[in-house]
RONU-444691 format. One line per 10 residues: their letters; for each residue x, y, z of C-alpha. Coordinates in Angstrom, 1 decimal, padded with zeros to 4 digits, always signed. Each point is the difference from the previous one (the first is absolute). Example, Ala and Ser with C-alpha at 12.3 -4.5 7.8 and 13.67 -1.06 7.14 Angstrom:
% residues 2
AS) +012.3,-004.5,+007.8  +001.4,+003.4,-000.7;
This chain:
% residues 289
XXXXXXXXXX) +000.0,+000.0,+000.0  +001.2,+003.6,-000.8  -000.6,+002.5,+002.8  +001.4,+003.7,-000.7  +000.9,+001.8,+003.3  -000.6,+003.7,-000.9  +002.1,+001.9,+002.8  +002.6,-001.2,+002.1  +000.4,+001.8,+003.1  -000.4,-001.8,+002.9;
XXXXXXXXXX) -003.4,-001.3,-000.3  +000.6,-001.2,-003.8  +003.2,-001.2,+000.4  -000.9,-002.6,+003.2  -003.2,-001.0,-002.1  +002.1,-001.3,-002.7  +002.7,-001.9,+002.0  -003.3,-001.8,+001.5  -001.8,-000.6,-003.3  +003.5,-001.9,-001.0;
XXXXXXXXXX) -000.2,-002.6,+002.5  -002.8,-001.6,-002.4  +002.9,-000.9,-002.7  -002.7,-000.1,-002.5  -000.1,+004.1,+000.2  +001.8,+001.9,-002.0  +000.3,+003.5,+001.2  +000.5,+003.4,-002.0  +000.8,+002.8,+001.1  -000.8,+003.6,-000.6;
XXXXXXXXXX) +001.4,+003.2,+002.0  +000.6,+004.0,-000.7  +003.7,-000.7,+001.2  +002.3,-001.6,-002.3  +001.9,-000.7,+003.0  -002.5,-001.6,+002.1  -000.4,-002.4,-003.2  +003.6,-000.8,-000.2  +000.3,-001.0,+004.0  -003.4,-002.4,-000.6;
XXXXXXXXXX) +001.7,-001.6,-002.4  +003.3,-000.6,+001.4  -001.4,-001.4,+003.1  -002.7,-002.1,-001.5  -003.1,+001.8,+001.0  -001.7,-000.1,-003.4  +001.1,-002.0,-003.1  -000.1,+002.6,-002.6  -000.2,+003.8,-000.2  -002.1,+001.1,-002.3;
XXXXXXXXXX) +000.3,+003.4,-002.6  -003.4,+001.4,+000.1  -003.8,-000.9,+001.3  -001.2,-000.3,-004.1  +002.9,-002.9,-000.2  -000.4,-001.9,+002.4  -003.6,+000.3,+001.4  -001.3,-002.0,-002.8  +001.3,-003.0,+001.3  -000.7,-000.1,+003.4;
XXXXXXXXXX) -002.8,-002.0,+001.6  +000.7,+001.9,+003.5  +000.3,+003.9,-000.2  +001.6,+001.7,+003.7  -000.1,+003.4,+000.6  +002.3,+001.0,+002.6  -000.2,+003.6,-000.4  -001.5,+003.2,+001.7  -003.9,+000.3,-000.3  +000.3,+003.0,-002.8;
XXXXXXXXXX) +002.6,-002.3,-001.5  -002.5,-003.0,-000.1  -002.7,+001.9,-001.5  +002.3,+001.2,-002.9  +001.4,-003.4,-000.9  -003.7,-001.4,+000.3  -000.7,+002.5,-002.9  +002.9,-001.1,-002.3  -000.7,-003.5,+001.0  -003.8,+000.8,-001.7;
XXXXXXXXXX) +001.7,+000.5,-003.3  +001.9,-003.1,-000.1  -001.0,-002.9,-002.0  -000.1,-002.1,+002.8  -000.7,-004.2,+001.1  -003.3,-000.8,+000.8  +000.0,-001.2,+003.4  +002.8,+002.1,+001.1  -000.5,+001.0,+003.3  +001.4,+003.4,+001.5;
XXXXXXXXXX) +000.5,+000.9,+003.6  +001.7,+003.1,+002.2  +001.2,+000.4,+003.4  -001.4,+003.4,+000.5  -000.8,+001.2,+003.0  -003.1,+001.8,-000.7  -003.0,-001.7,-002.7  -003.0,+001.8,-000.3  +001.8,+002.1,-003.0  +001.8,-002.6,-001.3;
XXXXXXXXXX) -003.3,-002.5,-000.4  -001.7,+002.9,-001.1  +002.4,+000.4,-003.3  +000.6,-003.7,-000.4  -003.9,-000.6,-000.2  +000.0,+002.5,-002.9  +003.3,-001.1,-001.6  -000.9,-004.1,-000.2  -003.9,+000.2,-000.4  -000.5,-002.3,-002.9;
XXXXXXXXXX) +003.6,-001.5,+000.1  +000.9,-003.4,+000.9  +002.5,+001.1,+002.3  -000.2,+000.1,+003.9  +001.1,+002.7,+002.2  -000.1,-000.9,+003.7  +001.1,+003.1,+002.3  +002.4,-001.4,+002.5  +001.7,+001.5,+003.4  +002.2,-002.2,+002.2;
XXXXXXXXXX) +000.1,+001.2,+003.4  +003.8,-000.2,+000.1  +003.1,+002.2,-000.5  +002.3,+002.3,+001.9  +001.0,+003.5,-000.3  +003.2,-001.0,-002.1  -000.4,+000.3,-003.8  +001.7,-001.2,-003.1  +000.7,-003.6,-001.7  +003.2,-000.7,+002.6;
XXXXXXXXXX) -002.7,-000.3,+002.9  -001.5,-002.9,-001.8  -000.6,-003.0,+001.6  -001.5,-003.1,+000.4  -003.0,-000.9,+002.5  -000.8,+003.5,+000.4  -003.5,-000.7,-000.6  -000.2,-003.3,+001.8  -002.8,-000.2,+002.3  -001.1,+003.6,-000.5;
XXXXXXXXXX) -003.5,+001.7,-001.5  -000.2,+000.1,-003.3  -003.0,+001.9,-001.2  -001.8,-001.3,-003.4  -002.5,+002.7,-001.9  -002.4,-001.5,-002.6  -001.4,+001.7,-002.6  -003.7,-000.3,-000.4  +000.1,-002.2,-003.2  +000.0,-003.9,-000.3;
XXXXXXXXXX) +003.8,+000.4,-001.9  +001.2,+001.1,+003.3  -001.8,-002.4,+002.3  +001.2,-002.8,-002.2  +003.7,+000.8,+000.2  +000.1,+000.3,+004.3  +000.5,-003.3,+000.4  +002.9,-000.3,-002.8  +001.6,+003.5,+001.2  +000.0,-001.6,+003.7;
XXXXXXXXXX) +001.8,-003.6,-001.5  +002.8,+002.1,-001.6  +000.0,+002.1,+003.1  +000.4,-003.4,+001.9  +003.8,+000.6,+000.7  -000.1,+003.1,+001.7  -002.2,-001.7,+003.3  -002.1,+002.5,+000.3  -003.1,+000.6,+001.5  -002.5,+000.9,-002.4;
XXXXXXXXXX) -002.9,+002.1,+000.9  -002.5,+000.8,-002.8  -002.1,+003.7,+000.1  -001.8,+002.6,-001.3  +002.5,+002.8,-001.3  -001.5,+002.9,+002.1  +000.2,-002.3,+003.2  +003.3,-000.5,-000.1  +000.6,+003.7,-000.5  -001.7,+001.0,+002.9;
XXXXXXXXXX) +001.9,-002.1,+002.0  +003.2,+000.5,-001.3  -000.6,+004.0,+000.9  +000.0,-001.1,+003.7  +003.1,-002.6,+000.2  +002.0,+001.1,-002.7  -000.3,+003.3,-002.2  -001.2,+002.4,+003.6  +003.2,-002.2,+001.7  +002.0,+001.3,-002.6;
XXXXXXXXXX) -000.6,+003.9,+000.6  +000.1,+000.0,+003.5  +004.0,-001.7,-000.2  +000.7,+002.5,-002.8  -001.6,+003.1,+002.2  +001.2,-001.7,+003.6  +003.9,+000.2,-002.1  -000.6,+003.3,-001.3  -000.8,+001.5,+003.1  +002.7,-001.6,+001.8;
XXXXXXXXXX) +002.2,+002.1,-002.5  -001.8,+003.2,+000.3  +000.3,-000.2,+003.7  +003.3,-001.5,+000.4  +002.3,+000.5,-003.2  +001.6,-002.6,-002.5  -000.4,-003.1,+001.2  +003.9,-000.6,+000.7  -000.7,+002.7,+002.8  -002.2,-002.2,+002.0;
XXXXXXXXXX) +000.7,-003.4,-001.0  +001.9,-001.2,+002.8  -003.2,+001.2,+002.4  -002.6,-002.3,-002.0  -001.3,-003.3,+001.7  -001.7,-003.0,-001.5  -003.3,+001.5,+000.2  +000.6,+002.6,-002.3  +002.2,-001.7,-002.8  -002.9,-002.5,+000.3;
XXXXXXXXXX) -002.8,+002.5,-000.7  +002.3,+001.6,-002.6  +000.9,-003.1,-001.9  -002.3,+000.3,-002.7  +001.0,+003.4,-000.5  +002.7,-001.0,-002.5  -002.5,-001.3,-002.3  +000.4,+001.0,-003.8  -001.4,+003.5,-000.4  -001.2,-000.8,-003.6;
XXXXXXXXXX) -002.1,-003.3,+001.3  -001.4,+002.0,+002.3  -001.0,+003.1,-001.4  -002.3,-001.8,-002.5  -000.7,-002.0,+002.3  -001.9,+002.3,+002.4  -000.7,+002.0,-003.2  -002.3,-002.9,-000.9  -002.0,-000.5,+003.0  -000.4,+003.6,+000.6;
XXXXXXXXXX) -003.9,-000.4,+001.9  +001.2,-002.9,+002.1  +003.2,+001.5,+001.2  -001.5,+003.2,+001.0  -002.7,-002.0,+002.0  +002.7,-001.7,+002.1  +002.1,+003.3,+000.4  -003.1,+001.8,+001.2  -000.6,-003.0,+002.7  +003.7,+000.2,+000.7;
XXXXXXXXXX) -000.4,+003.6,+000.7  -002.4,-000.2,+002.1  +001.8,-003.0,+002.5  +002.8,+002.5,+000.1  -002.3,+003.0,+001.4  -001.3,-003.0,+002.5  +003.6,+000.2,+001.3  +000.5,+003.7,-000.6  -003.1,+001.0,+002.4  +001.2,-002.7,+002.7;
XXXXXXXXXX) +003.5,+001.3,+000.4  -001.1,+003.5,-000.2  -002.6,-000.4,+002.7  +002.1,-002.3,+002.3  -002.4,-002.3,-000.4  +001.3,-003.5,+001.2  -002.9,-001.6,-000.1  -001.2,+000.4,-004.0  +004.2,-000.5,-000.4  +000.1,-003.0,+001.2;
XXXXXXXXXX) -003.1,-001.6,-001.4  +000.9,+001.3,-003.7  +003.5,-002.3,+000.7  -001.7,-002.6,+001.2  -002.5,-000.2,-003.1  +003.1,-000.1,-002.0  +002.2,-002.4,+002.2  -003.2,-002.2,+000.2  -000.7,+000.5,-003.9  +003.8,-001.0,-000.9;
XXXXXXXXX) +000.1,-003.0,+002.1  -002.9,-001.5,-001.7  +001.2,+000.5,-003.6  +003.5,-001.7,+000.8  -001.9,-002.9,+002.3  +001.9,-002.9,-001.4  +002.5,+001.8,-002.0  +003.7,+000.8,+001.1  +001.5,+003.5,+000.1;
């Protein structure tokens, strides 16, 4: 089977060194970066680079894209134009799907092709195809969208079979439900690290200033903060309504805390902790730090 990897950060790249432990895939690979093609070759994470999306796309029976959201929704369009297999099937790992669905459903109507928006609830802050690596999606979340046409519903089960290698949990839903929840544990997440970092600076100077004060807690809450700008600013361009929900609630916990410590009020301190202490245990019951 030929399965085209279309972006190989660190997302695209540790999907494809999974996909090769089935010897029968053979993986292509696609990437901005001349370089970042060059390194996946030399250490084996895809078979063959390919020149351009019109030459290789054709062939492929599997169709990855690995990019940004805006990026997906380009290549979706120049994918359109291509004379491509029937029964191909194409997936993403965007964060975000309403959008992306939305153009997809448009693009394919009438097509025998399959598009299946896809997240995987994995990943770190790092970026590029030398944080690759295998297992990275091994007994995490991985979010399947279908489109509202039989093509689509047809091809889950084949998508998840040539998914098989990554050991992933797959969760099928409705595009605008996983948007909604990804606003509240990942794209409102997101801000608050970038805002918590950039006030840090405002307050305190360049980080070399103060690094030798910072604890655990705060390189912890910060972590995520050295996520790739681009990924992130369409992604939270792309869920605009559901990110400004969450901010909004967000806001509002923070004036919880603002009024307490302003009015010396123990009491209301303590019990807003305690929701959150009690809150936190429950979501990690079973899991290790």
């Amino acid at each position: 089977m030929k399965t085209l990897v279309l972006g190989l950060g660190e997302m695209g790249a540790s999907l494809a060194l999974d996909l090769k432990k089935n010897p029968d895939n053979q993986i292509y690979g696609l990437d901005a970066n001349s370089s970042s093609l060059d390194y996946a070759l030399e250490k084996g994470i895809i078979d063959q680079a390919g020149q351009s999306l019109s030459q290789v796309a054709p062939e492929m029976d599997l169709i990855i894209l690995a990019t940004p959201v805006q990026a997906i929704i380009n290549i979706l369009k120049e994918l359109a134009n291509l004379p491509l297999k029937d029964g191909l099937i194409i997936t993403d790992l965007g964060s975000t799907k309403v959008e992306i669905m939305k153009v997809a459903k448009q693009l394919f109507a009438g097509k025998q092709v399959a598009f299946i928006g896809g997240h995987p609830m994995a990943g770190s802050q790092k970026s590029g195809v030398q944080a690759g690596r295998t297992s990275l999606y091994a007994q995490q979340t991985f979010f399947l969208v279908l489109a509202n046409n039989p093509v689509s519903r047809a091809s889950l089960m084949k998508l998840e079979g040539f998914l098989q290698p990554l050991d992933a949990r797959f969760i099928v839903c409705q595009a605008a439900d996983h948007d909604q929840w990804m606003a509240a544990v990942s794209d409102s997440p997101h801000v608050i690290a970038f805002a918590l970092m950039n006030a840090a600076v405002a307050s305190l100077g360049k980080p070399e200033a103060f690094k030798n004060y910072t604890a655990g807690g705060f390189k912890s809450m910060t972590r995520i903060a050295g996520s790739d700008p681009q990924l992130w600013t369409d992604a939270l361009l792309s869920n605009p309504a559901g990110t400004l929900a969450e901010l909004n609630q967000f806001k509002e916990e923070l004036d919880h805390f603002y009024q307490a410590i302003a009015n010396g009020d123990r009491t209301a301190l303590f019990q807003i902790i305690q929701q959150a202490a009690t809150a936190r245990q429950e979501l990690m019951s079973g899991e290790q730090e």
